[in-house]
C-alpha positions in Angstrom: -35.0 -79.7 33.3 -34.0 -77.0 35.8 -36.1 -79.6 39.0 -33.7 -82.3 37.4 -30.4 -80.1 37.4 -31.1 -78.9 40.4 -32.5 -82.5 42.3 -28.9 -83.4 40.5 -26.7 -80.8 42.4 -28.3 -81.9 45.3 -27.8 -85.4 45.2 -23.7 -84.8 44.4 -23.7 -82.1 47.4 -25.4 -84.8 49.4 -23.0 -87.4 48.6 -19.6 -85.0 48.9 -21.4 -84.2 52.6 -21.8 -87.6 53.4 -18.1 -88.2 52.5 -16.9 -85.4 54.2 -18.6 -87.0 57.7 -18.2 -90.0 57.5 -13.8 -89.8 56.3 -12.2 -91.1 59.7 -14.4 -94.7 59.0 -12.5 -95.0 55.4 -9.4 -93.8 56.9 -9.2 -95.2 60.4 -11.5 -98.6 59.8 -10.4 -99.5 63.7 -9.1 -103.4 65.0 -10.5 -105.4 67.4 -8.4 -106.5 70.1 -6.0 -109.5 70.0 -4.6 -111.7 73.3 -0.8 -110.7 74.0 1.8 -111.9 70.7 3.8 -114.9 72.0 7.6 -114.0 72.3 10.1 -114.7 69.7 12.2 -117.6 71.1 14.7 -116.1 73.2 12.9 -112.8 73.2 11.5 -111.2 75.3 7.7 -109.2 74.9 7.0 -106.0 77.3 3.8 -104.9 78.0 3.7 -101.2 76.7 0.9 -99.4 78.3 1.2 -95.4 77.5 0.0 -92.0 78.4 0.2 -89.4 76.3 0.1 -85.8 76.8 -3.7 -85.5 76.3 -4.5 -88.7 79.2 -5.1 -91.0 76.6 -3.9 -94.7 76.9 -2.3 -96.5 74.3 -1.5 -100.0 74.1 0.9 -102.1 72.5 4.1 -104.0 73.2 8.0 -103.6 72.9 9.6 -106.9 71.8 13.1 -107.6 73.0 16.1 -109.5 71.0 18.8 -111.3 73.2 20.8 -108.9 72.8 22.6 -106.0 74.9 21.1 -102.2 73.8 19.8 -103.2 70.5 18.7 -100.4 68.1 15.1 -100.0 67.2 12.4 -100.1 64.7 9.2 -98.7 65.4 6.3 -100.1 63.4 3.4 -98.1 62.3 0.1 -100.8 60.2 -2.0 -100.3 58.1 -5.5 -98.9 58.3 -7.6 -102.1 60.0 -4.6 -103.4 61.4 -4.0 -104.6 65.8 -0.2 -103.5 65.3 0.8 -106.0 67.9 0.4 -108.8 66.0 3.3 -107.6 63.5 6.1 -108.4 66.4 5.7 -112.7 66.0 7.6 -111.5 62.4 10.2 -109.2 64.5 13.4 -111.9 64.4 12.5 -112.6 60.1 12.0 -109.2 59.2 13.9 -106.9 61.6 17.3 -109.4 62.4 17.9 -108.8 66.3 16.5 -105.2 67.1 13.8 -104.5 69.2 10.6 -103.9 67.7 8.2 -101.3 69.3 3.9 -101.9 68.2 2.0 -99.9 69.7 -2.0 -99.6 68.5 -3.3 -96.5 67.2 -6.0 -94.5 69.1 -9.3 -96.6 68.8 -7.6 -99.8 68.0 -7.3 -103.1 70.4 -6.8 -101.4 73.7 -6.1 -98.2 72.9 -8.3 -95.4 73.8 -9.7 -92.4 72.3 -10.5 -91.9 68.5 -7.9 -91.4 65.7 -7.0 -88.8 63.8 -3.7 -87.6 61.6 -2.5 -84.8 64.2 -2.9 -86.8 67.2 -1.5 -90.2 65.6 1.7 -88.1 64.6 1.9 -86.8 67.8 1.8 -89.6 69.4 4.2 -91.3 67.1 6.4 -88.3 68.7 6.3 -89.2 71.7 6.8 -92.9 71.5 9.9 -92.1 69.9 11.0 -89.8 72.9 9.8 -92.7 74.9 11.7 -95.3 73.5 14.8 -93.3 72.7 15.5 -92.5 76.3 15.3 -96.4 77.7 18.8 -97.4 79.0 18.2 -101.1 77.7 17.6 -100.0 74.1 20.3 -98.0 71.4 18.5 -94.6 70.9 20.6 -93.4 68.7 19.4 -96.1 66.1 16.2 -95.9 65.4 14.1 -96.7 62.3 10.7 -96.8 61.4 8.8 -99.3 59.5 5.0 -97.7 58.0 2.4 -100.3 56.5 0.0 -98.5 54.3 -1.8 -96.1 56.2 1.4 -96.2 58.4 3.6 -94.9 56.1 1.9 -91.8 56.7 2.6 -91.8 60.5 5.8 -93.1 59.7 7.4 -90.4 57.0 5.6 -87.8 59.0 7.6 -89.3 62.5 10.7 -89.3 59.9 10.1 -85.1 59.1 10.1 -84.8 62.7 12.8 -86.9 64.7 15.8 -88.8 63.7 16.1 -92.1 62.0 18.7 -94.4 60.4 15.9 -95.8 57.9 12.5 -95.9 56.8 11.0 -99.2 55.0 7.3 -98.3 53.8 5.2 -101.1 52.7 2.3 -100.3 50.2 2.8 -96.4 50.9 0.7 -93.8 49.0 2.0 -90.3 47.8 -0.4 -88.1 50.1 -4.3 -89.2 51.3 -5.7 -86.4 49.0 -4.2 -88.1 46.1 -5.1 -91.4 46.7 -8.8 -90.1 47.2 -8.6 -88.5 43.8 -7.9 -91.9 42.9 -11.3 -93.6 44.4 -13.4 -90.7 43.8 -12.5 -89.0 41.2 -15.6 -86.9 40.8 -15.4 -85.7 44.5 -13.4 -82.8 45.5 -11.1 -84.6 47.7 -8.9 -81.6 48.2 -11.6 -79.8 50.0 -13.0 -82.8 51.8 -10.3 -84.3 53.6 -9.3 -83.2 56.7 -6.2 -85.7 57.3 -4.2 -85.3 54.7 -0.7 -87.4 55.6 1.1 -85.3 52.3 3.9 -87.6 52.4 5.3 -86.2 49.3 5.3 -82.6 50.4 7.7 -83.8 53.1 9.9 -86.2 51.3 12.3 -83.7 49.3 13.6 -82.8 53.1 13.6 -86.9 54.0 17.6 -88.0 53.5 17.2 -91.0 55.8 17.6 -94.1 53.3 14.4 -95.8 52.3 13.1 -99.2 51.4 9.7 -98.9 49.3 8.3 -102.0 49.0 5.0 -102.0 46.5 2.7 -105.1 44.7 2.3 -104.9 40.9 -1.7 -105.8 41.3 -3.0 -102.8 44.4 -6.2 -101.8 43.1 -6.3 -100.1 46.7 -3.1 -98.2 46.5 -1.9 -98.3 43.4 1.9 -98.3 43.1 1.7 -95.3 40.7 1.6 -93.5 44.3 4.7 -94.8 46.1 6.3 -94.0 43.0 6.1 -90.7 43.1 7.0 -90.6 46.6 10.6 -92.2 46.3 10.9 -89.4 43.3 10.5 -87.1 45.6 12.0 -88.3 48.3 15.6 -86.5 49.7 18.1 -89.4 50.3 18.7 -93.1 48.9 16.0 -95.2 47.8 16.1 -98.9 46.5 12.5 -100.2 45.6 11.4 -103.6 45.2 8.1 -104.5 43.2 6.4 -107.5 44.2 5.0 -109.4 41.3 1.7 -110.8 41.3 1.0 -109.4 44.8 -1.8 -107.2 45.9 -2.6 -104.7 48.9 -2.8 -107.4 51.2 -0.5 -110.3 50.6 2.6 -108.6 50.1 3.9 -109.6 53.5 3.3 -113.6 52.3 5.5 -112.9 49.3 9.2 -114.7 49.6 11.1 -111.5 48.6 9.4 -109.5 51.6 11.2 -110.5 54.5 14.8 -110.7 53.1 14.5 -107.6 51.5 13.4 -105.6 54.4 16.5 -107.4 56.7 19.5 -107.0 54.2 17.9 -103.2 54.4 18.0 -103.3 58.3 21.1 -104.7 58.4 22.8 -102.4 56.3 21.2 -99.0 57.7 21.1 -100.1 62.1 
């Protein structure tokens, strides 16, 4: 009995190890590149090719409205996600601001490997970036977070300015949603990227769209849910029936909801 205990112990130290190596593939699963997004019509797409502080290159693209000094959303996606691709929806889900996508260390063209510091630091300074363009309204921006972006995107919200935040399928903190999946692990000792939204929420007062599907088995909407409780300023949910992790963008109420939002808040 005591070989057996012990072979036991072994195993579940084994496993915990293995999980504790391998987080950044669960978190960061990585996106293969895509060709350039085809403008809007009457937009018009720049090529965004970045350095940050570190030497790293980002890539990702800047789509402009037809419009003089629009304001600014800056759109964060989900964990397997080329973020480029989210600008072909720019006109239908953002009205006539200019929408800023630019991939995540490790994803499409972007170098280097990803992690929650140097994501949120990037985030940073994309902000800085855009904020200081002459063609663009700096003084309204907001920031739309998909999933694992609405980590980057409530953490880029604790640190800069914005009008609004709209998170799509957000989760309360990581450590909570891997208590979730692995409940017999010790996630809080494991995880080394944390994204504890709900820590910084109470402090949030920027308005916030929280949009969530009924059926996530991956994040369950249990977690948003306790983020907008926590959260500082006005929130105004929106459940999606029927909808799961990933088909909440096909869902008719989707779009509309997230551009009466934008409309009202930039």
């Amino acid at each position: 009995m005591k070989a057996v205990l012990l072979s036991a112990i072994a195993a579940y130290l084994g496993v915990c190890l293995l999980l504790w190596l391998g987080q950044e593939r669960l978190i960061f699963l990585g996106a293969a590149p895509l060709p350039p997004p085809t403008a809007p019509p009457l937009w018009r797409i720049e090529r965004v090719d970045f350095r940050t502080a570190d030497g790293t290159r980002l890539e990702g693209v800047l789509a402009l409205p037809p419009a003089a000094r629009p304001p600014v959303v800056l759109y964060f996606g989900g964990n397997a996600e080329e973020a480029t691709s989210h600008v072909r929806d720019a006109p239908r889900l953002y009205g006539p601001r200019a929408v800023l996508a630019v991939n995540y260390r490790g994803y499409g063209r972007s170098e280097g490997r990803p992690g929650e510091a140097a994501l949120v630091d990037d985030a940073t300074a994309l902000y800085d970036w855009v904020r200081a363009r002459a063609d663009v309204d700096g003084e309204r921006i907001a920031v739309h977070g998909a999933s694992l972006g609405g980590g980057v995107a409530v953490a880029l919200a604790a640190r800069r300015p914005v009008k609004a935040v709209v998170l799509t399928a957000p989760f309360d903190s990581l450590v909570g949603l891997a208590q979730f999946h692995y409940p017999w692990a010790p996630a809080g000792l494991l995880l080394r990227h944390r994204f504890d939204c709900v820590a910084l929420a109470p402090a949030l007062e920027a308005p916030l769209l929280v949009i969530t599907a009924a059926q996530d088995t991956i994040i369950p909407p249990a977690h948003a849910d306790r983020l907008a409780a926590a959260w500082g300023g006005p929130v105004q949910a929106l459940r999606l029936a029927g909808r799961g992790h990933n088909d909440i963008p096909l869902d008719p109420l989707y779009a509309p909801a997230i551009a009466a939002f934008i409309d009202r808040r930039l």
